[in-house]
N, C-alpha and C positions, 0 to 999 in steps of 0.2 A: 403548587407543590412540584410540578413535573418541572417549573424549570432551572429546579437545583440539580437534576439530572443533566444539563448542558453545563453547571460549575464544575461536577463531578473529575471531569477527564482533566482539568487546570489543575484541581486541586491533586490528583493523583501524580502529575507529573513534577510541579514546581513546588511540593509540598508532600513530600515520600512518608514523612512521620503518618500519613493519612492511614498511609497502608502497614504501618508498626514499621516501618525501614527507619531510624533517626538517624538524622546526621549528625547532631550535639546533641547536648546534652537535655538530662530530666523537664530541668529548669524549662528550656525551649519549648522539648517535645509538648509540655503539659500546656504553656502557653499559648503554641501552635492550634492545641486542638480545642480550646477557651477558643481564643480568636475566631476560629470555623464554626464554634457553635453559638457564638455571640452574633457575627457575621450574617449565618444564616437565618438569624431567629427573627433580627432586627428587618432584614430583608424581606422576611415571611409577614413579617406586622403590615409593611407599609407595602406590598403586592396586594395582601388580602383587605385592605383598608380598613383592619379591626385588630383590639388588642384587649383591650378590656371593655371597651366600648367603640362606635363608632372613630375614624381619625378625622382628626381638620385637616385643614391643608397645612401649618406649621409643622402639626406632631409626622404627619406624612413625609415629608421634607427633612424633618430630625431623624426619623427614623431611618431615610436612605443614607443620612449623612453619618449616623452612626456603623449603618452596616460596611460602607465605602474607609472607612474610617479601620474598623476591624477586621475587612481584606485584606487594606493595605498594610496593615500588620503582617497579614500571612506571609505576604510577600514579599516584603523588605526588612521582617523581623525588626520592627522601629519600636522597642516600648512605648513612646509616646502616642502611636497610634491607638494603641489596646488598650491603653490607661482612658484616652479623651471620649473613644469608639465605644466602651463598657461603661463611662458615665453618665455620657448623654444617653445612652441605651435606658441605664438606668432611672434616669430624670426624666426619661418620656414614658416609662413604666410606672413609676410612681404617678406620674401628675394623670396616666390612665386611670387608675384603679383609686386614687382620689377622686376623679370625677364621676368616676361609675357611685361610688358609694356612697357621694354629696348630693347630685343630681341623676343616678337613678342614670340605668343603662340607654335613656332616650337624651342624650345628652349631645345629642350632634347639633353643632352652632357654624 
C-alpha cells in the first residue's frame, strides 16, 4: 500500500483534476479519476498477489497489464486505454471470484 504514496506526487502534478483543479471538462475530469482508481486497484491486486483468491502467474501479469493500461490513460487521456485497462480488469475479476466460488479460496495452481 505505501507505494502508491511514491504515484501520489505524478499524479498531483500531471493530473491536477486529482486535487479538484480540472482542466476540461466533466466528461474527462470523471474519467480521469475512474482511470486512478481502476489503475490503482488493479495494481494493488497484482503487488499483493491476491484478489479473490490466490493469483497465478497469467492473472498476475493481466493484472499489471491492466493497471499500465489505465495509467496510460491518465496520462495521454487515450479512451482506448481505459475502455481495454477496465476490461481486462474486469475479466481477471470475474474469472477470480469464479474460481474462489467453483474451487473454493485454495485454488492456487
Amino acid at each position: 500500500m505505501a507505494s502508491y504514496a511514491f504515484l501520489l506526487p505524478f499524479f498531483i502534478i500531471y493530473v491536477p483534476v486529482i486535487i479538484l483543479r480540472p482542466e476540461s471538462g466533466v466528461l474527462l475530469s470523471i474519467s480521469l479519476f475512474i482511470g486512478i482508481i481502476l489503475g490503482i486497484a488493479s495494481l494493488q491486486f497484482a503487488i499483493s498477489n491476491y484478489c479473490a483468491t490466490g493469483l497465478r502467474q497469467d492473472e498476475r501479469f493481466l493484472f499489471v497489464i491492466a493497471s499500465l493500461l489505465c495509467l496510460t490513460f491518465v496520462f495521454t487521456k487515450g479512451y482506448p486505454f481505459l475502455i481495454t485497462g477496465g476490461a481486462l480488469l474486469a475479466v481477471n475479476i470475474f474469472r477470480q471470484y469464479y474460481r474462489a466460488r467453483h474451487h473454493g479460496t485454495k485454488a492456487l495452481t
